[in-house]
C-alpha positions in Angstrom: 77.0 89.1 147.3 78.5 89.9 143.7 80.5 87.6 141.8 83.0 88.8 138.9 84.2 86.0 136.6 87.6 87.4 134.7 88.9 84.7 132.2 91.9 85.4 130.4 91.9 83.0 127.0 95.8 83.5 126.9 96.9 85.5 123.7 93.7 85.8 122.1 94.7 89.4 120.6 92.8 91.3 118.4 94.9 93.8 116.4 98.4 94.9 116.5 98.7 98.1 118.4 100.2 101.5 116.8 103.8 101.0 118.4 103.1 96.8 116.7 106.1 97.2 114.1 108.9 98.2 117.3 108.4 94.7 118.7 108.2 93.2 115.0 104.5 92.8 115.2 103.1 94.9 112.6 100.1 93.4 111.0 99.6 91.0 113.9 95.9 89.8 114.6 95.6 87.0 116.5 91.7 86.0 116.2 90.9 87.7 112.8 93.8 85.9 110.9 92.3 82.7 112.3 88.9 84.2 110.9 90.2 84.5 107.9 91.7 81.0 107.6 88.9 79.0 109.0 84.8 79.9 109.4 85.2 80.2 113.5 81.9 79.3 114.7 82.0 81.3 118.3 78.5 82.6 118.8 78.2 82.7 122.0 80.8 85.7 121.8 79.5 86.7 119.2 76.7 87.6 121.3 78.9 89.6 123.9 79.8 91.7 121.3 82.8 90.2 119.9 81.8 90.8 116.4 82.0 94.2 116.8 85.8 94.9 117.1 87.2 96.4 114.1 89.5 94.0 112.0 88.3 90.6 113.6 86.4 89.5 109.9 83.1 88.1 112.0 79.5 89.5 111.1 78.7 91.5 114.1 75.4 89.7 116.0 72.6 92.1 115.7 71.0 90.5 118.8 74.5 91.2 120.8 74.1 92.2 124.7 76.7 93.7 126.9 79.8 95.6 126.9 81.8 95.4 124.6 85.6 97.0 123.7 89.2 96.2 123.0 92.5 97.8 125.3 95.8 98.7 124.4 98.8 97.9 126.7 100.7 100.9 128.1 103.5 99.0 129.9 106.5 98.0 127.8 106.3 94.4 127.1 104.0 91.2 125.6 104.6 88.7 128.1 102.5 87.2 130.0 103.3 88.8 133.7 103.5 92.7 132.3 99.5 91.6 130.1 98.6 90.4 133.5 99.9 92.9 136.2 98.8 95.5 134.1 95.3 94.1 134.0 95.1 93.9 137.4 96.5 97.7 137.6 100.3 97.5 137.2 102.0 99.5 134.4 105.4 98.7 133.5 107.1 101.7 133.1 110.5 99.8 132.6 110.1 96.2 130.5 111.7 92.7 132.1 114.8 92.2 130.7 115.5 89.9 127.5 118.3 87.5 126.8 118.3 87.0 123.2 121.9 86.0 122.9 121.5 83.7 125.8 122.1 84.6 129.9 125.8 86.3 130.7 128.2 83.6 131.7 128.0 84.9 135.4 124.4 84.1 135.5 124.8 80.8 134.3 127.8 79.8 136.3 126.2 81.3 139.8 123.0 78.9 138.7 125.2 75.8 138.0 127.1 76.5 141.2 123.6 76.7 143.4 122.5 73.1 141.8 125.4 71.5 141.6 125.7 70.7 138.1 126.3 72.3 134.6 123.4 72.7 132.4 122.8 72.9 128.6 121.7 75.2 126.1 121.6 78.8 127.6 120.1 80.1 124.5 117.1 81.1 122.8 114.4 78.1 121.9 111.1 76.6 120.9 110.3 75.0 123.7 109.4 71.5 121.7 112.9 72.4 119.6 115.1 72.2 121.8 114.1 68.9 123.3 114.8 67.4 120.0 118.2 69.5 119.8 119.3 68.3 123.3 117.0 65.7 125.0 119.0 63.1 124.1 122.4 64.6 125.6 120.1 65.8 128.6 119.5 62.0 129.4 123.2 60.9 128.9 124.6 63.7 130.9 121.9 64.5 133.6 122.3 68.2 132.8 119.5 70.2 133.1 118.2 72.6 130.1 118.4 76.4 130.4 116.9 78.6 128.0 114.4 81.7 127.1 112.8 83.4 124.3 111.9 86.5 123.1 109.9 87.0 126.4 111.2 87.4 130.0 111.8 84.1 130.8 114.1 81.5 132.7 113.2 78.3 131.6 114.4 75.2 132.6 113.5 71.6 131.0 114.3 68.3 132.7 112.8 64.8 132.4 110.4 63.7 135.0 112.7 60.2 135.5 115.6 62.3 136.2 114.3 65.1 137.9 111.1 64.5 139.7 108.6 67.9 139.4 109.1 68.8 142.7 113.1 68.7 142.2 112.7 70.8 139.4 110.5 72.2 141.3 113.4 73.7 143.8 115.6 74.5 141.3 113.4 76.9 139.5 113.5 78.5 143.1 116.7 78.8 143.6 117.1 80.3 139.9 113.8 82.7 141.6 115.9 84.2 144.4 118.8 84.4 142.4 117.3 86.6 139.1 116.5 89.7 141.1 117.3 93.0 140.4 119.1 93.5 136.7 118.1 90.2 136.0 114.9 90.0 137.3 113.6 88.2 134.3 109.4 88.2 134.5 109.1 84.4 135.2 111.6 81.4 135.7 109.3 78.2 134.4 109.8 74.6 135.3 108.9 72.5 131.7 109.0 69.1 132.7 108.9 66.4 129.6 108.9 62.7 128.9 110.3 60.5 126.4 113.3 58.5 125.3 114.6 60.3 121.9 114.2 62.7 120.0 111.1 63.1 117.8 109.2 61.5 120.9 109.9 64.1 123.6 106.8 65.3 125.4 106.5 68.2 127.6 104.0 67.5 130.5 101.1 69.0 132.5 103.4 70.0 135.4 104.7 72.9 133.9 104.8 75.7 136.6 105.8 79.4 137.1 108.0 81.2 138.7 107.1 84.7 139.0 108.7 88.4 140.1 105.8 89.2 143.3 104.5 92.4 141.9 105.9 95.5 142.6 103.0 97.1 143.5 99.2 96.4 144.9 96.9 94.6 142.6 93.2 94.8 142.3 94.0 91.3 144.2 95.4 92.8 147.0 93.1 95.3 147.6 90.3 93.1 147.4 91.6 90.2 149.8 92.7 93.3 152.5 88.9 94.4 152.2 87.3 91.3 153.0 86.3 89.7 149.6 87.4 86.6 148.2 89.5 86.3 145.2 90.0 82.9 143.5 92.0 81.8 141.0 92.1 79.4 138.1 95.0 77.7 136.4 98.6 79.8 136.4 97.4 82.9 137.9 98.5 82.0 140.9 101.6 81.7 139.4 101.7 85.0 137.8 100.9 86.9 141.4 103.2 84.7 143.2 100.1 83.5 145.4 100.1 87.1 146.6 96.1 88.7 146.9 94.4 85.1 146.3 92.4 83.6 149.0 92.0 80.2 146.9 93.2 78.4 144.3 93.1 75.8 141.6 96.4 74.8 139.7 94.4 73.1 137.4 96.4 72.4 133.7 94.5 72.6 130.3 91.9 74.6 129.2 89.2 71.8 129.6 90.4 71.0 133.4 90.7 74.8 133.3 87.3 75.5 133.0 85.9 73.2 135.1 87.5 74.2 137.8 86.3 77.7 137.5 82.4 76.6 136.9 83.1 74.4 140.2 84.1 77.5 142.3 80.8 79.3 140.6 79.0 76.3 142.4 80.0 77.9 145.9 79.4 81.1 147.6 82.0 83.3 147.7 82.0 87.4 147.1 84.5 88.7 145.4 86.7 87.6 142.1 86.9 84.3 140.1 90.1 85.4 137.8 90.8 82.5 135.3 94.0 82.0 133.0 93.7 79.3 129.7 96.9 78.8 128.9 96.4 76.5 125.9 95.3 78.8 123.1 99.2 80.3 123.6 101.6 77.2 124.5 99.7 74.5 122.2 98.6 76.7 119.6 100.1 80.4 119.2 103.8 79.6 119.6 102.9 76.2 117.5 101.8 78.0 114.8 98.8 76.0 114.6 95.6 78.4 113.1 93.2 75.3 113.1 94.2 74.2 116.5 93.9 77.6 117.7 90.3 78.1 116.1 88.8 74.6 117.7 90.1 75.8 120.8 88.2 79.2 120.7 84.9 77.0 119.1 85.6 74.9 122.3 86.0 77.7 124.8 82.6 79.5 123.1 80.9 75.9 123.2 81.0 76.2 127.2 80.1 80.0 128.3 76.6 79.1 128.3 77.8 77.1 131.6 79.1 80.1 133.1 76.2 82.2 132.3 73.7 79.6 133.8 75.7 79.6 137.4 75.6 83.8 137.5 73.1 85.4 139.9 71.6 88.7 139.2 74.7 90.6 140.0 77.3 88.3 138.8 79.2 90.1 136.4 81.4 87.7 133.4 84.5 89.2 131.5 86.2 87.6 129.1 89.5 88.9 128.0 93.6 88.1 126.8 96.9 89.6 128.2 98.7 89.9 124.9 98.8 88.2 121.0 100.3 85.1 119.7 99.6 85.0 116.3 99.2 81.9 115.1 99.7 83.2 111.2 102.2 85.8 111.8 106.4 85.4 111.2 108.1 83.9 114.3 106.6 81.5 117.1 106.6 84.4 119.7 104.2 86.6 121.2 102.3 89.7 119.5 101.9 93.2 121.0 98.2 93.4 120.4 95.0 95.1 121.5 93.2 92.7 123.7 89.5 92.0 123.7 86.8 93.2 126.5 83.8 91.4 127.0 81.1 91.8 129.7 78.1 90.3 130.2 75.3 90.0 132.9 71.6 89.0 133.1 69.4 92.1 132.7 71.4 93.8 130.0 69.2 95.2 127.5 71.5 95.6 124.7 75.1 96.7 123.2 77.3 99.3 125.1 80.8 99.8 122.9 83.2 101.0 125.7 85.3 102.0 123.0 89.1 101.7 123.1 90.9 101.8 126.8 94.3 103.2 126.8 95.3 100.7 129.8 94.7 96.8 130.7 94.3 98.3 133.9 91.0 100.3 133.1 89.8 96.1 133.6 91.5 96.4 137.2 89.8 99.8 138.2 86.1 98.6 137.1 86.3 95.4 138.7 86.8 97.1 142.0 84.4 99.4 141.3 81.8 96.9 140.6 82.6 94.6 143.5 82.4 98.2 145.8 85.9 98.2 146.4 87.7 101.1 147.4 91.0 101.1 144.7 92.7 103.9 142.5 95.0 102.8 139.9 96.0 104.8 137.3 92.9 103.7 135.0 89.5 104.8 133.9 87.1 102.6 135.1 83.8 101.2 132.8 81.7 100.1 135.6 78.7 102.6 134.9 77.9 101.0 131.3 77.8 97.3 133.2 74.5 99.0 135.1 72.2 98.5 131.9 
């Protein structure tokens, strides 16, 4: 049995990409401005390679081993769904649509007309913004929130003493079925928060997603029709809709995150472990918060060596991000960036530079590959250099 550990540290770019300045990301770098600001202390990546990646401003280990590399993103878009679909071998051809003057009035009034109530906002937001703007009238009026950002997104806030998660729950369903089509944004997401005024509002742990099911087989599919297991950690099974995933863990936080994963590595399974860590982009990246964002990498880098001592011969770690979210860059949204690759397993000998993949879902194609899954997405696949 083989076991491939894919964790996703959520917007840990690491460089803008050439087309970078027609998003309004030139310049972007997610972990070497945070380099630059603070002396990161992440050996153990360091040791994978890490170091390696041009721009990053980290001394490159000379007693790195593994596979090492960084990926460009061919579909249109920097949100989370498109970085992880096209990981898992999905290219967006045509981008989610984006609302940044707000939903059409039609939108709004079929959703108000499914819930029964009017809601407020309908704009574009900081998340922890406009709680302050309109928690107050939220609690007065019993309105819900409505409102997205530069990414793909529905988002709707409520207060846990007014609407219970699982009420919110249902009406981030019913806003689901009814964005299809032109308005099929990428997620609709449920941000549940506590409080009395503003200044104090809090959002919680029971945030959940609402995704589009992909529109096209993933490397989850394929493995789960062939017989292997495929686990997932945190919001993934958000992002896929629960489609391809045999077992999961909705665990929230990167810490909780984390040891859920090392507790599936405690069981036998064959197949995929694919792990999302949300915090380093909602606490940190759209916070604008470098320091926070460096302890949480430290932290992260602090506990691989628990992966890597659960790994049998075979077992094959990748450590990776699904777009930027630069915590030094203009703006508090996310960055088109490369993202990192990282691969390590016991027996490797010493540095292998994959170079620069022209597709996330070159990560999709080798996976399969490893595992001895029969797959073909439009990728090149790395799984020969894992072999040394």
């Amino acid at each position: 049995m083989k076991k491939v550990t894919l964790i996703v540290l959520d917007s840990a770019g690491v460089g803008a990409l050439p087309d970078a300045a027609s998003f309004g990301d030139e310049g972007a770098n997610t972990i070497g401005h945070i380099a630059q600001s603070m002396p990161l202390q992440v050996p153990n990546m360091l040791k994978m390679g890490l170091g390696h990646l041009p721009g990053l401003h980290l001394e490159a280990s000379e007693k790195a081993k593994g596979v090492f590399g960084r990926a460009m993103e061919k579909s249109m878009g920097k949100d989370t769904t498109t970085g992880h679909w096209e990981m898992s071998g999905i290219i967006l051809h045509r981008p989610f649509p984006v609302y940044p003057d707000g939903f059409p009035e039609d939108v709004i009034a079929a959703f108000e007309q499914a819930i029964g109530t009017k809601v407020l906002g309908n704009k574009p937001a900081s998340g922890t913004a406009i709680l302050d703007e309109l928690g107050e009238e939220h609690l007065r009026t019993g309105y819900p929130i409505v409102y997205t950002s530069a990414d793909s997104v529905f988002q709707i806030a409520a207060h846990e003493r007014l609407y219970p998660p699982e009420k919110l729950y249902d009406m981030c369903r019913i806003a689901r079925k009814q964005l299809q089509g032109e308005h099929g944004v990428g997620r609709v997401i449920a941000r549940p928060f506590i409080g009395e005024k503003a200044g104090a509002f809090t959002r919680t742990g029971n945030r959940r997603d609402f995704s589009m099911e992909p529109i096209a087989p993933t490397m989850l599919d394929v493995l789960k029709e062939q017989g292997y297991d495929t686990l997932a950690v945190g919001k993934i099974e958000d992002i896929f809709a629960m489609r391809g995933i045999t077992g999961s863990n909705h665990a929230s936080g990167n810490p909780a995150c984390i040891d859920a994963a090392l507790e599936y590595l405690r069981t036998d399974f064959n197949g995929l472990l694919f792990v999302n860590l949300v915090d380093f982009d909602t606490l940190f990246g759209h916070r604008r918060d470098v320091q926070g964002y460096g302890k949480a990498l430290e932290y992260f880098d602090s506990r691989i060596p628990e992966f890597t001592a659960r790994m049998g011969e075979e077992d094959l770690l990748i450590i990776t991000a699904d777009h930027g979210c630069d915590p030094a860059h203009r703006g508090t949204d996310h960055t088109r960036e490369y993202i990192p690759i990282l691969c390590w397993k016991k027996g490797m000998k010493g540095l292998c530079d994959i170079g620069t993949r022209t597709s996330f879902a070159d990560i999709a194609q080798t996976i399969c590959d490893y595992l001895g899954a029969k797959a073909s997405f439009p990728a090149v696949s790395f799984a020969k250099e894992m072999e040394g």
